[in-house]
N, C-alpha and C positions, 0 to 999 in steps of 0.2 A: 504494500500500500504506500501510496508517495503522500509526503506529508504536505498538508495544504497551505500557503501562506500567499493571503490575499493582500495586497498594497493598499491601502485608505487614503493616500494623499501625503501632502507634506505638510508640517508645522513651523512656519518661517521665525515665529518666535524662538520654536527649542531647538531648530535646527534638526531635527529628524524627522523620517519618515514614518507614520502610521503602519502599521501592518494588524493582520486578523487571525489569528490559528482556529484550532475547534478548541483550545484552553482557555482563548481570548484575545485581547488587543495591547499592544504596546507599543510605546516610542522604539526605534530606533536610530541612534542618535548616527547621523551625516558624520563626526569624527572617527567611527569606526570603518565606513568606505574608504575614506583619503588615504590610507594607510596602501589600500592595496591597487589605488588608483590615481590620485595625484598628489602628494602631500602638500599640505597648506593651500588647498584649493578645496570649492564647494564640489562636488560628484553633479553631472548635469541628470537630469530625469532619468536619460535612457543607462547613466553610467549605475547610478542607485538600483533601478529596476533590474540590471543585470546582475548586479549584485547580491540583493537579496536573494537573486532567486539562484545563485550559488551557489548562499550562504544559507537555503532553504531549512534544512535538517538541522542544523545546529541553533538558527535563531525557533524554530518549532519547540529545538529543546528548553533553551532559555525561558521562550514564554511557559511551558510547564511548569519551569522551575518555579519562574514569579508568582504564578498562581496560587503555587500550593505552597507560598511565605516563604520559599529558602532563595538563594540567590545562587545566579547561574554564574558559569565559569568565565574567568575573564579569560576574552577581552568582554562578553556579553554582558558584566556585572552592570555594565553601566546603561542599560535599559531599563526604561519603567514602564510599569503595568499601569496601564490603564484601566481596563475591568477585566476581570476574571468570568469565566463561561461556570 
């Protein structure tokens, strides 16, 4: 089964992308891309989007993690839950 993670848009305040699993919703904060696509620069739509969906299974795991109170592995530490499923 491939794990699902739907994009909700960007948050130009916190600097991250929205995402959705079946656990729930969380930021994904824009400084965790630059790392592995341009450093000190913002990731454009399609650089983020390919991203994620890279980075599919491990951020699925993270949102788990936040849901059920513990915190995920860094570098994922630094995402925040939104709401929990």
């Amino acid at each position: 089964m491939t794990a699902r993670v739907e994009v909700k848009g960007r948050d130009v305040v916190r600097e991250a992308y929205r995402i959705e699993t079946e656990d729930g919703r969380a930021y994904v904060p824009e400084c965790l891309m630059t790392h592995a696509l341009r450093p000190g620069a913002r990731p454009s739509h399609q650089d983020a989007y390919e991203w994620i969906a890279a980075h599919r299974s491990a951020l699925v795991h993270a949102v788990n993690r936040l849901a059920c109170g513990a915190t995920p592995r860094p570098p994922y530490d630094i995402m925040t839950l939104i709401e929990a499923r």
